[in-house]
Every structure is written in structure tokens, then in C-alpha cells.
DRENDO-1510 file (C-alpha; in Angstrom, 1 decimal, always signed):
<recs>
REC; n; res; u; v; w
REC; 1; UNK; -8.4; -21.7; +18.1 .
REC; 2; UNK; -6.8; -18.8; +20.4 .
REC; 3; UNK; -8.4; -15.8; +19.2 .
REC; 4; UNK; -12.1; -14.4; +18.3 .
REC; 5; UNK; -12.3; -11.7; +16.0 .
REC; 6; UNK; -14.8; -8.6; +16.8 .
REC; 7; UNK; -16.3; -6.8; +13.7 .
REC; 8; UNK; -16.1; -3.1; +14.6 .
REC; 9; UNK; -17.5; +0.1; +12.4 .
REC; 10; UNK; -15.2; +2.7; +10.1 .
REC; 11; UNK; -15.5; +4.9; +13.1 .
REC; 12; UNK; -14.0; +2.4; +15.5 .
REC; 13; UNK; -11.7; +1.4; +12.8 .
REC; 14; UNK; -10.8; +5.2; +12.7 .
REC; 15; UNK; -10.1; +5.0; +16.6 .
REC; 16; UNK; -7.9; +2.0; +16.4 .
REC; 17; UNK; -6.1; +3.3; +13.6 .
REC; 18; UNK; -5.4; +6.8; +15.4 .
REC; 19; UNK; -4.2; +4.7; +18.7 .
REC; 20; UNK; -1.9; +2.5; +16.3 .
REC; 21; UNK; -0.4; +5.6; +14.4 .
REC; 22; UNK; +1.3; +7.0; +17.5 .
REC; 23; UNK; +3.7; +3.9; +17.6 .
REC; 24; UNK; +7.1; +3.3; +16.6 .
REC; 25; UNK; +5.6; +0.3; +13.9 .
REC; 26; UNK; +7.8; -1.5; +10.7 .
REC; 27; UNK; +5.9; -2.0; +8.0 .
REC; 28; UNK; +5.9; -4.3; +4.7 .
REC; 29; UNK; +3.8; -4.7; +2.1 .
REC; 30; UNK; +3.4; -8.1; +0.2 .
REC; 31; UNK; +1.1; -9.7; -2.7 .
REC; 32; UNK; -1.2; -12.2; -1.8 .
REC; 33; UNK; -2.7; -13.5; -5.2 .
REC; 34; UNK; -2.5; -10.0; -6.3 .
REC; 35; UNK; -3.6; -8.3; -3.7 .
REC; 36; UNK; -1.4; -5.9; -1.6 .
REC; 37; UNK; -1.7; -6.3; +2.1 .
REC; 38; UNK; +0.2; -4.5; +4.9 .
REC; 39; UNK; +1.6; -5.3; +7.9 .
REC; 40; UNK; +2.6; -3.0; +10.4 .
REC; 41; UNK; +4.0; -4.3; +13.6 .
REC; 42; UNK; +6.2; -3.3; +16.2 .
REC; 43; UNK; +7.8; -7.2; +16.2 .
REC; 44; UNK; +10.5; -7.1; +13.6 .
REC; 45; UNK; +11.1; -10.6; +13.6 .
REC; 46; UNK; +7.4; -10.9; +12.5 .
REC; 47; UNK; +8.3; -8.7; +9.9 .
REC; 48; UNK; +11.1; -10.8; +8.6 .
REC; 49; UNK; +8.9; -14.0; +8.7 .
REC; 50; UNK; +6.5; -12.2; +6.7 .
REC; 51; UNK; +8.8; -11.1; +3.9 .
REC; 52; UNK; +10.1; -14.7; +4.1 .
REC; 53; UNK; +6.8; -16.4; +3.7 .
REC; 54; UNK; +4.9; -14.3; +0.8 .
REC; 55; UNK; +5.8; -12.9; -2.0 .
REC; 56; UNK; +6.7; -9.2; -2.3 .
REC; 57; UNK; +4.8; -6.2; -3.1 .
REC; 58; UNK; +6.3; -2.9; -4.7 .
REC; 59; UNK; +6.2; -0.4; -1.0 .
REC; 60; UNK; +4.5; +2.1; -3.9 .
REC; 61; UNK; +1.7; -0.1; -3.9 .
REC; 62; UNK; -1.5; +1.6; -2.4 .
REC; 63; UNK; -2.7; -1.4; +0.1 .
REC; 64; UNK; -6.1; -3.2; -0.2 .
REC; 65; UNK; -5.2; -4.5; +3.7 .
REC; 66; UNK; -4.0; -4.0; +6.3 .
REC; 67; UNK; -3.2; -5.7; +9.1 .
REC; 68; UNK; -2.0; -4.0; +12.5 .
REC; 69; UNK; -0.2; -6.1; +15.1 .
REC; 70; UNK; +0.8; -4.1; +18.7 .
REC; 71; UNK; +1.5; -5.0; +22.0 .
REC; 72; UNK; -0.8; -3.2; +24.9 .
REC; 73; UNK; -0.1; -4.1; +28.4 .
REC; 74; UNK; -3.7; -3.5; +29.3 .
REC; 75; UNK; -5.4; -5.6; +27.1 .
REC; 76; UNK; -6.0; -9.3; +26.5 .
REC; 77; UNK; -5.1; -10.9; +23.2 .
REC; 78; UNK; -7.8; -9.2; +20.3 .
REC; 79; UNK; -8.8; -8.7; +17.0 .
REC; 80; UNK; -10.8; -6.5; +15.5 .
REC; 81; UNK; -11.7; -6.5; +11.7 .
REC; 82; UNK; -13.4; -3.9; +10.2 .
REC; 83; UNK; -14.7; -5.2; +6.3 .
REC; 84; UNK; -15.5; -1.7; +5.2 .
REC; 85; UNK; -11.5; -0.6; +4.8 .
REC; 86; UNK; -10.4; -4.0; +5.2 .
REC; 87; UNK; -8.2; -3.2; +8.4 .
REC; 88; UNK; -7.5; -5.6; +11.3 .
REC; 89; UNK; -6.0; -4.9; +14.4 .
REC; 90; UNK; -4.7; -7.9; +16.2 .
REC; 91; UNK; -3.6; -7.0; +20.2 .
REC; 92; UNK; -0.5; -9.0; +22.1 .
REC; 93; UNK; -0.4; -11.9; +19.3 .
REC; 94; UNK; +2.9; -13.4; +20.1 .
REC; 95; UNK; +2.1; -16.3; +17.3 .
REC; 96; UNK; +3.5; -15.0; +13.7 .
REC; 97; UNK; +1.3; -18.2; +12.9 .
REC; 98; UNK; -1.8; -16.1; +13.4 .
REC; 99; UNK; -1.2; -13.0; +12.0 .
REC; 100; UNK; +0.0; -14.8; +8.5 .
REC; 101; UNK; -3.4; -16.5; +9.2 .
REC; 102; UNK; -5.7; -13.3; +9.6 .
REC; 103; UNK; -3.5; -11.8; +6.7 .
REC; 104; UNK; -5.0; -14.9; +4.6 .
REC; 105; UNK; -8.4; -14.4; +5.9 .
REC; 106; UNK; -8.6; -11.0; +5.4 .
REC; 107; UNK; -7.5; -11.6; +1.6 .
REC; 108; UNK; -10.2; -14.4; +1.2 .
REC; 109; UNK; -12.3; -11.5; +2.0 .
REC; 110; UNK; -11.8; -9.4; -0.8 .
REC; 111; UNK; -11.5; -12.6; -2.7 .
REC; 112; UNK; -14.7; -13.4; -2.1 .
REC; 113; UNK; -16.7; -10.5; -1.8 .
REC; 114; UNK; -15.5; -8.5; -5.1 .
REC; 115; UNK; -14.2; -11.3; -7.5 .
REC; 116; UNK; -16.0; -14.9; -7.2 .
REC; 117; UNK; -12.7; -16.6; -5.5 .
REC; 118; UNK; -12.8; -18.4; -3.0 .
REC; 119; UNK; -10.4; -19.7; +0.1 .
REC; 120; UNK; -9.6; -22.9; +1.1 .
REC; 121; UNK; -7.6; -23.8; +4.1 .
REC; 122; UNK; -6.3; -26.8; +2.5 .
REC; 123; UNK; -2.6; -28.2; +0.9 .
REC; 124; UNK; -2.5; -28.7; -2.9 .
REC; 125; UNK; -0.4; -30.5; -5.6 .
REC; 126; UNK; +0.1; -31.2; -9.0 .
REC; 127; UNK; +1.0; -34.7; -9.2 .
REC; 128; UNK; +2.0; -35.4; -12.8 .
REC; 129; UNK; -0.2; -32.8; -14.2 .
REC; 130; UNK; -3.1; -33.7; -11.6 .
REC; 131; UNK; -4.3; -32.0; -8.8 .
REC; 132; UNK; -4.7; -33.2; -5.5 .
REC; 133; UNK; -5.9; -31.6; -2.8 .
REC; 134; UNK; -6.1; -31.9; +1.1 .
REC; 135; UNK; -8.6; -30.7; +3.5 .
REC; 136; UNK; -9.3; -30.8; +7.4 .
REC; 137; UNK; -9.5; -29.7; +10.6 .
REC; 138; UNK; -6.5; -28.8; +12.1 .
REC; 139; UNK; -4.2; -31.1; +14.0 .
REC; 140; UNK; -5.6; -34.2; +11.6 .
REC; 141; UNK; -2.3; -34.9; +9.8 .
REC; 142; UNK; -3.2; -32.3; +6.4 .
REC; 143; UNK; +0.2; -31.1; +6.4 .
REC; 144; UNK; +2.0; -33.9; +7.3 .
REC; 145; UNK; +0.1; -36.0; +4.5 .
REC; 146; UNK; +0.9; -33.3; +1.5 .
REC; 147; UNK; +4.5; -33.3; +2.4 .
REC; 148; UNK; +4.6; -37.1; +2.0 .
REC; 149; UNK; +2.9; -36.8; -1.0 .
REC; 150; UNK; +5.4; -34.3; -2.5 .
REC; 151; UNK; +8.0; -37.2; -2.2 .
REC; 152; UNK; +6.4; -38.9; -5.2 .
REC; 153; UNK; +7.8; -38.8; -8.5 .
REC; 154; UNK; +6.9; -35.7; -10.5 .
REC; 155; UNK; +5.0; -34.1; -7.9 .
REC; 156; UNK; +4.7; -30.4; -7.0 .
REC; 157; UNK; +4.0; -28.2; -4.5 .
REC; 158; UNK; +1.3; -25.2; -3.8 .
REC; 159; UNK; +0.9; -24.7; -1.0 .
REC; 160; UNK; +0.8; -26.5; +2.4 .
REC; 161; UNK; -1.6; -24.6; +4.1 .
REC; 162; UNK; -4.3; -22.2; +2.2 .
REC; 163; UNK; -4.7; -21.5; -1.4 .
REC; 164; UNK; -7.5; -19.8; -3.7 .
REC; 165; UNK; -10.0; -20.7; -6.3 .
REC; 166; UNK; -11.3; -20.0; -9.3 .
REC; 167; UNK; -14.3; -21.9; -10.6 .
REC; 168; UNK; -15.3; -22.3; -14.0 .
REC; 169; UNK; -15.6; -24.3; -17.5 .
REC; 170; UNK; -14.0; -27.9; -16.5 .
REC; 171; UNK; -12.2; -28.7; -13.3 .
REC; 172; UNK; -11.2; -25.9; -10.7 .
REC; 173; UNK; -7.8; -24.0; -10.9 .
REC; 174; UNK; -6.4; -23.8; -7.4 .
REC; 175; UNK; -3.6; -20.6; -6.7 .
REC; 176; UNK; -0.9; -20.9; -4.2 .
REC; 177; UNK; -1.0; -17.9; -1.7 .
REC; 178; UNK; +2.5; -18.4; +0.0 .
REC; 179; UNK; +6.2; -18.3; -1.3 .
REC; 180; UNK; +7.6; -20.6; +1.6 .
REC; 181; UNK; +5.9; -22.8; +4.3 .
REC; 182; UNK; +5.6; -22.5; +8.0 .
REC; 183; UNK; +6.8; -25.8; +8.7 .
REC; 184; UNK; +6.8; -27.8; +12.1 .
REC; 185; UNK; +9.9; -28.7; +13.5 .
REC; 186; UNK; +9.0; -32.5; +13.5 .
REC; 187; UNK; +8.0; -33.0; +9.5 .
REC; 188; UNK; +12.1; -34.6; +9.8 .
REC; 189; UNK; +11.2; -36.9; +12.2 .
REC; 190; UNK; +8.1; -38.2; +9.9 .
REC; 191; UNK; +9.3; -38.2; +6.2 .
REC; 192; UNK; +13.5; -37.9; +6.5 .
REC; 193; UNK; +14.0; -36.2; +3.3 .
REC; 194; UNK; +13.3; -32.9; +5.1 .
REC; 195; UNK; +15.7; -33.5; +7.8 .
REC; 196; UNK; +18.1; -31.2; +5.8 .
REC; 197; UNK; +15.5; -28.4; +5.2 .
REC; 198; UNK; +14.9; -28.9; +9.3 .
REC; 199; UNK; +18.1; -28.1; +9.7 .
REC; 200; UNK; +18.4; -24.9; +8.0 .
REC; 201; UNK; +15.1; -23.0; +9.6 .
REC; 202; UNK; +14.8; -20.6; +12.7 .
REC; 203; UNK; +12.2; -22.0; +14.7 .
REC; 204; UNK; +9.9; -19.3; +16.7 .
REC; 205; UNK; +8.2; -20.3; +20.2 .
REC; 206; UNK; +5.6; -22.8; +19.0 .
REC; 207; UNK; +8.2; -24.9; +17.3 .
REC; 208; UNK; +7.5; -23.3; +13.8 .
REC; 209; UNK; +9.2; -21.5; +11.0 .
REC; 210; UNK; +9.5; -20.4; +7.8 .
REC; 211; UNK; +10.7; -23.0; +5.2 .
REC; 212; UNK; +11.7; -22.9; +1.2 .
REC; 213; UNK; +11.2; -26.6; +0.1 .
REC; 214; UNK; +13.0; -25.8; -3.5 .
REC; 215; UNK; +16.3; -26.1; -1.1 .
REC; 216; UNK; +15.6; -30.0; -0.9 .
REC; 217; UNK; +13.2; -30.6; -3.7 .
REC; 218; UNK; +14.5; -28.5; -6.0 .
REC; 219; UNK; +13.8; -25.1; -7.8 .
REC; 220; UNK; +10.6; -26.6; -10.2 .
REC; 221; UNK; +9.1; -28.3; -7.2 .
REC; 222; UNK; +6.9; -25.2; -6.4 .
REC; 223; UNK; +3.7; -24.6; -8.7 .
REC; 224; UNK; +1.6; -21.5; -8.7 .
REC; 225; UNK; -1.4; -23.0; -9.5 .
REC; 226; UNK; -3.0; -27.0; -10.4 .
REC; 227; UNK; -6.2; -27.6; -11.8 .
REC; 228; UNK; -8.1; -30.0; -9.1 .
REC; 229; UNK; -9.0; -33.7; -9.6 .
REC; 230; UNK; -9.2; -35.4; -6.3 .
REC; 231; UNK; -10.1; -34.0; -3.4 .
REC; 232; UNK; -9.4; -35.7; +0.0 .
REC; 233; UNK; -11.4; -34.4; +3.3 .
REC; 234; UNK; -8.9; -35.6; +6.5 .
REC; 235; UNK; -10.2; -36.6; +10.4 .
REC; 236; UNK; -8.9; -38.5; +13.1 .
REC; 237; UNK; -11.3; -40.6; +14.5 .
REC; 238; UNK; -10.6; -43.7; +16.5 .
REC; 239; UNK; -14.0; -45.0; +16.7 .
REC; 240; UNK; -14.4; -45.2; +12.7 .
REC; 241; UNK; -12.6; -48.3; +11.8 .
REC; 242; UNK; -12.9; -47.1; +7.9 .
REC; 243; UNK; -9.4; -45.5; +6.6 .
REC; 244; UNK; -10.3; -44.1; +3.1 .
REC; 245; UNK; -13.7; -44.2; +1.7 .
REC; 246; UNK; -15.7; -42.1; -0.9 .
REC; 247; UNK; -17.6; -39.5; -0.6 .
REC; 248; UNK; -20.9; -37.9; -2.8 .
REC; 249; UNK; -20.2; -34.0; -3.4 .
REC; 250; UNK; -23.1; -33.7; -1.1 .
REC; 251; UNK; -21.7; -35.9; +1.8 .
REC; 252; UNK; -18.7; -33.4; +1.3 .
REC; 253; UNK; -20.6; -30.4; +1.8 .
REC; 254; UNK; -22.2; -31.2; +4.9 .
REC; 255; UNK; -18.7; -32.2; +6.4 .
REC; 256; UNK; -17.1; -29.3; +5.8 .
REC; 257; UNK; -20.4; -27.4; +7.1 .
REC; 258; UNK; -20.1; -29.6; +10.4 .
REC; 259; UNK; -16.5; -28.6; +10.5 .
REC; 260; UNK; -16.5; -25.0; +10.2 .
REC; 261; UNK; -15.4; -24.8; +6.4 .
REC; 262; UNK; -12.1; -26.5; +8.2 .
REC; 263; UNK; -11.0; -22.9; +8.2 .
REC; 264; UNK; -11.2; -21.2; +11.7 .
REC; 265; UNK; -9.4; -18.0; +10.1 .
REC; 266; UNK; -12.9; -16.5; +8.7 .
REC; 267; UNK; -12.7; -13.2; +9.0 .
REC; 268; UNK; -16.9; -12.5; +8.5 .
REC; 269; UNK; -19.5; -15.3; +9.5 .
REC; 270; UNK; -23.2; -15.4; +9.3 .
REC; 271; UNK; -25.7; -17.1; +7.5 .
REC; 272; UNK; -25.4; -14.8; +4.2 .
REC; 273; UNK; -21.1; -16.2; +4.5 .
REC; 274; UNK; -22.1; -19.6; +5.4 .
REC; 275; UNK; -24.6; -19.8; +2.3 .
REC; 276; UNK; -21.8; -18.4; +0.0 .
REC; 277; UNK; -19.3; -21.4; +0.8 .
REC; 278; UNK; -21.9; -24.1; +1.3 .
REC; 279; UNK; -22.3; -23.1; -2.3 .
REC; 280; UNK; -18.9; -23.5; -3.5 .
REC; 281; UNK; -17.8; -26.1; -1.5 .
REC; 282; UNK; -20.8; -27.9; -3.5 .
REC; 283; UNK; -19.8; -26.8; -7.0 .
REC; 284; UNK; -16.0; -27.6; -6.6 .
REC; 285; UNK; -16.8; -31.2; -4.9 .
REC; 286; UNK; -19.4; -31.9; -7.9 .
REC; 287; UNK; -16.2; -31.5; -10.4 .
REC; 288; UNK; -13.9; -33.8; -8.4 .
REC; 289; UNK; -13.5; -37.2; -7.0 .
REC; 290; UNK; -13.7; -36.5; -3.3 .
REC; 291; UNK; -12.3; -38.9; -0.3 .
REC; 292; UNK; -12.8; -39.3; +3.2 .
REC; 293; UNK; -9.6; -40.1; +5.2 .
REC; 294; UNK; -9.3; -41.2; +8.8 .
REC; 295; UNK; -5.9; -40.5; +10.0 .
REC; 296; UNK; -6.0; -43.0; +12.1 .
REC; 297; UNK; -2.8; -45.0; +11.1 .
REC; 298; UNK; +0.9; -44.2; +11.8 .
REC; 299; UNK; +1.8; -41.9; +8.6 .
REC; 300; UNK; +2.9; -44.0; +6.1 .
REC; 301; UNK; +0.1; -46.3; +6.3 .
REC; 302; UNK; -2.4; -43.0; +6.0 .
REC; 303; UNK; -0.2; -42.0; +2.9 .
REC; 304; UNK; -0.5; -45.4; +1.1 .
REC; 305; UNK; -4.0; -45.6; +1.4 .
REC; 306; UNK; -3.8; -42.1; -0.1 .
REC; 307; UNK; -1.7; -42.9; -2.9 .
REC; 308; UNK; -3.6; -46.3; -3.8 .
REC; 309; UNK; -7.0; -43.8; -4.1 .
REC; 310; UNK; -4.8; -41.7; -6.6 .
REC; 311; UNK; -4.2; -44.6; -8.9 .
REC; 312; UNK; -7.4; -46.2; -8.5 .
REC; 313; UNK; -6.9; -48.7; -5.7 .
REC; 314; UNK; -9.8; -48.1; -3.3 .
REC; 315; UNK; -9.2; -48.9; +0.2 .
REC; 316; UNK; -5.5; -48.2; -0.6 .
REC; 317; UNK; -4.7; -51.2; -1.4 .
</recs>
């Protein structure tokens, strides 16, 4: 994790806001599972990725967010979020990966706070009317593993990287947040179907960029939203000999607790936070099958043992 983010007051808020004004900034607005959130950013090819990556918001649209993004010579690289207007100001970030992140947590927020829904930085699928999801730590093979997973027969996408939900009577509903993926430049060189999408992206300085799957899995292989059956927690730890196993709701709590929430884009922290998602990470585990997966096999062995959990083959057989 690169960054910390500082909570400040409306009257710092105010400040930065006033110091941000007097710059030459574009600006775009954008929905994220209905809410409208604004960048302004004196990067325009930021800009672009943002507009590529979420879906669009009328510019008439008052903003529920916003999220500044400036270069200063004489500062470090900073955030500051202040949760009373729902502004961040983010300081020499160079990573569009970030910002799209902060933009999420920001949303999760508001989510959160004013409507019972909750984030997860997670992939999710339908897979023939099913929903999968996977969860973990970065760097552990999450999105590597859902894009595999997308190969299979009548499965679709809903996101690759963070999505929302809503609990309630019978199994959770989980909403895409993103239009298009922020791919890595490799997912070609693991599953070869995406060579052709590899081909057709813009890669920024950490080997990332924006990417629209429906150009190789076609139009209806995007969802917005998949009602969740199996969940699969994701590490990578050679010492653990055990691939796949099950896990109790419980157990599932307490790993994600141990892992930050396997989300280190939380915008507010603190025992009353912690307490809120201990809470529904144990109601949506107790209304799913949830999987521990140890990632560490080459990827297609990792992915079988997936799939043979999916159709009931434990130890993925």
C-alpha cells in the first residue's frame, strides 16, 4: 500500500478546496452504483481512463464526491478525506490505479454509512445463474483466478476488482461498480484468450490499463449484478501444503479481520468501522458456502481446484 489517508475537518476541507480552485483542473463526473462522483484533475489522461472505466454521469448531476487529484512540487504523495462533504484530495498520485481506488472507497462510504451497502474488494460472477465470488489480499492471484473463471461456459462477468452489496431475504445480491477493467498487461500470458484484448489496450506506467472484456467475450458477458453462492477467500502461502479447503462463516470472519477486510482502500477506520464489517462479512458468509484457497500452484492447477469446489468435488478433484 503506497498511500495513508489523513481525515481532516470541513474547515481544512474548505482550505484544500480553496488551494485546488485556483488551478487549471478537467473535470468529469461519473455514477458509481448510483452515486455521482467527481474528479477533478489536472492529468487528462487520468481523465480519459476514468471515463473509460465507469459509467457516465449527466455533468448536470449535483456530486455526492468528489475527488481532487493535483500535483504540488512541495509536497510528498497525500490524501486527505474529509467524510463530512465527502471530498478527497489526493497530492502527486501518478497511479490512475489509486485514484479509481479512493473513488471506490470514498463511494463505499456513502454506501455504507446512509444505505446498509456494503463494499467488497473482491471479483464476482454469475456462472450459470450462480454467483461466485473472489476475495484476498492483493498480489494473491484474485484477478487472475476470476478471469480464468470467465472462460467457462455460460459465465459472466461483474466485476474484477470491487463491487457492492445488498443483504437481505435469501442469498446476497452483489452490484458491479466498473464498466471496464484495469487489467495487467500479463493476464495474455496466463489464460491466451485475452491475448487479443492485450493487444488492443494503452498501458500506463505500472503496466496497467483500461480494458472492455465484451470485445473478446462478447456483448452479454458483462452482468450488473449476481446473487452470491460460493464465496472463495484467496492466499499464497507456501508453508500451508492444503490448496482448497472449507471454511465456517466464522473462520471467514476472522480472516478477513486478520487481513484488513482485504481492502486497503478504506477511506474511515476505527473500531465503530471495523465492528460494522466484522458484522457483514458474518451475515453474508452465514448465506454462502465459503472456501479457503492457497494459490500456491501454477494457475491452472489453482483454477481446477476452484472449479471442482463449484461442482462439488472437494479438494478439486
Amino acid at each position: 500500500m503506497g498511500y495513508n489517508v489523513e481525515i481532516v475537518s470541513a474547515e481544512e476541507s474548505s482550505r484544500l478546496r480553496s488551494e485546488c480552485a485556483g488551478r487549471a483542473l478537467f473535470s468529469s463526473k461519473v455514477d458509481i452504483s448510483g452515486l455521482c462522483v467527481e474528479l477533478l484533475t489536472s492529468d487528462r489522461d487520468h481523465v480519459s481512463m476514468w471515463e473509460d472505466n465507469f459509467y457516465s454521469m449527466s455533468e448536470h448531476t449535483r456530486a455526492h464526491a468528489k475527488i481532487y487529484s493535483v500535483s504540488d512540487p512541495g509536497r510528498g504523495m497525500e490524501v486527505f478525506y474529509d467524510p463530512s462533504t465527502k471530498a478527497a484530495f489526493l497530492f502527486n498520485f501518478d497511479y490512475y490505479g489509486w485514484i479509481k481506488s479512493i473513488a471506490l472507497g470514498v463511494s463505499g462510504d456513502i454506501l455504507e454509512e446512509g444505505h446498509g451497502i456494503h463494499s467488497v474488494h473482491g471479483a464476482a460472477l454469475d456462472i450459470d445463474g450462480v454467483g461466485v465470488t473472489l476475495i484476498a489480499p492483493s498480489k494473491t492471484g484474485k484477478t487472475t483466478q476470476s478471469w480464468g473463471l470467465l472462460r467457462m461456459d455460460n459465465a459472466h462477468l461483474i466485476t474484477d476488482d470491487w463491487y457492492f452489496v445488498r443483504l437481505g431475504k435469501g442469498r446476497p445480491v452483489a452490484y458491479g461498480s466498473e464498466k471496464n477493467c484495469y487489467i495487467d498487461a500479463d493476464i495474455g500470458d496466463v489464460w491466451e484468450e485475452y491475448k487479443p484484448l492485450v493487444k488492443s489496450v494503452r498501458f500506463d506506467n505500472r503496466g496497467r490499463g483500461i480494458a472492455n472484456v465484451r470485445w473478446v467475450a462478447g456483448e452479454s458477458s458483462v452482468m450488473p449484478a449476481a446473487s452470491v453462492r460460493h464465496v472463495f477467500l484467496m492466499k499464497r502461502d507456501p508453508s500451508d501444503p492444503t490448496v482448497i479447503r472449507r471454511m465456517t462463516p466464522a473462520e471467514g470472519v476472522e480472516y478477513m479481520a486478520s487481513n484488513d477486510m482485504c481492502n486497503p482502500h478504506q477511506m474511515v477506520r476505527g473500531p465503530r468501522k471495523s465492528e460494522i464489517r466484522r458484522r457483514f462479512a458474518s451475515e453474508y458468509f452465514s448465506a454462502c458456502d465459503v472456501h479457503l484457497v492457497n494459490t500456491i500452484l501454477p494457475p491452472r492447477e489453482t483454477q481446477e481446484a476452484i472449479r471442482g469446489a463449484l461442482f462439488g468435488r472437494e479438494g478439486g478433484a
